[in-house]
C-alpha positions in Angstrom: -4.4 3.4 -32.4 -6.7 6.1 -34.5 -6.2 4.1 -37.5 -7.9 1.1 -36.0 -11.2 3.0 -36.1 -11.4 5.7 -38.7 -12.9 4.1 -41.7 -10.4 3.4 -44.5 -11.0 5.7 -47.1 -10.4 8.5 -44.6 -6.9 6.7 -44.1 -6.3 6.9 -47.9 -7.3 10.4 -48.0 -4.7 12.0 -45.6 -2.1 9.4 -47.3 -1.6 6.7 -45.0 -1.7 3.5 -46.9 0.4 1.4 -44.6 -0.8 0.4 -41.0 -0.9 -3.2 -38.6 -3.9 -5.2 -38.5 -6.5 -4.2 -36.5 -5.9 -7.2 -34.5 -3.3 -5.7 -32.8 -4.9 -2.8 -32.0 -7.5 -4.2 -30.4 -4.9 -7.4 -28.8 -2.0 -5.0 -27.3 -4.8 -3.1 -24.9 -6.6 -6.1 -24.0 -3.4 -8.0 -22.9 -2.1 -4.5 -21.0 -5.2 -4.2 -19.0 -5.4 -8.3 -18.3 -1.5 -8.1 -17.1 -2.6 -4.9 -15.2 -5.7 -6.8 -13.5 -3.5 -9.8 -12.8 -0.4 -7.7 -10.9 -3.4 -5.6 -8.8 -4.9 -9.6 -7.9 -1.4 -10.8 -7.0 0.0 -8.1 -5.1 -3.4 -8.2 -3.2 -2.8 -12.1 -2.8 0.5 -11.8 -1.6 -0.4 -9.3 1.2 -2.9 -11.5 2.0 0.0 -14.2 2.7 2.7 -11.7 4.2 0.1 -10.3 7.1 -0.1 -12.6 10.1 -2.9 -13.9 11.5 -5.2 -11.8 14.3 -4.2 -14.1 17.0 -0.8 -13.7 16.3 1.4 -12.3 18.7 3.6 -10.4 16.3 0.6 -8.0 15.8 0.7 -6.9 19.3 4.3 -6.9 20.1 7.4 -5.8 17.9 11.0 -6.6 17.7 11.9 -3.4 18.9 9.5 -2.3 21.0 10.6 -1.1 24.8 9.0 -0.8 28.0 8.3 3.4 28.9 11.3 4.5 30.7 11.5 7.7 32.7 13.5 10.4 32.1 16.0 11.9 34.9 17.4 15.0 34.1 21.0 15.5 34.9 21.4 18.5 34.7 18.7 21.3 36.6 18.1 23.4 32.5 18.1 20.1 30.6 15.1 19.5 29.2 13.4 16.8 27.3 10.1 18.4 25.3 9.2 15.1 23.6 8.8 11.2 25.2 11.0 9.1 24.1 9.4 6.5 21.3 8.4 3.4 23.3 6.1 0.5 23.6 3.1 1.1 25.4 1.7 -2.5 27.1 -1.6 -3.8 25.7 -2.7 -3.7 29.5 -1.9 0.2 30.0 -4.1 0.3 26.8 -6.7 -1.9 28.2 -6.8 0.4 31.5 -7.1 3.7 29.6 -10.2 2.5 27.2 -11.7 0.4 29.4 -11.4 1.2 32.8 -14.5 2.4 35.1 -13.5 6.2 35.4 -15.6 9.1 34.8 
């Protein structure tokens, strides 16, 4: 790519005589970065498509989401140091965030 803008007598002086037009080296970059700009718009397009709407209900509730279950131990020593993963209700959410305790 030097070649395309070092001044040809340079060229001649460190023996290069041979090179591509210097529409090519000007042509290859442009269509890289318009390729490049084209993939960034589309993924962003297709995300756009994929997500669902606000008012969906699959934002709010997931295939495998579960109500909170409690744990019984079985045994007096066994322990359980971390909840199990579970779905927490948008109501439970609404109650916490919103409710009138101080």
């Amino acid at each position: 790519m030097i070649w395309a803008y070092v001044p040809e007598p340079w060229l001649h002086s460190i023996g290069m005589f041979y090179y591509l037009s210097w529409y090519r080296a000007l042509a290859v970059p442009t269509y890289v970065m318009v390729t490049i700009v084209l993939a960034i718009g589309f993924y962003i397009g297709l995300s756009f498509m994929v997500t669902p709407p606000p008012t969906s209900l699959n934002t709010i509730f997931v295939e495998h989401s579960r109500e909170l279950s409690r744990f019984e131990p079985s045994v007096e020593g066994d322990e359980q140091p971390i909840e199990p993963l579970s779905y927490i209700g948008i109501y439970q959410i609404n109650d916490l965030m919103f409710s009138d305790q101080n």
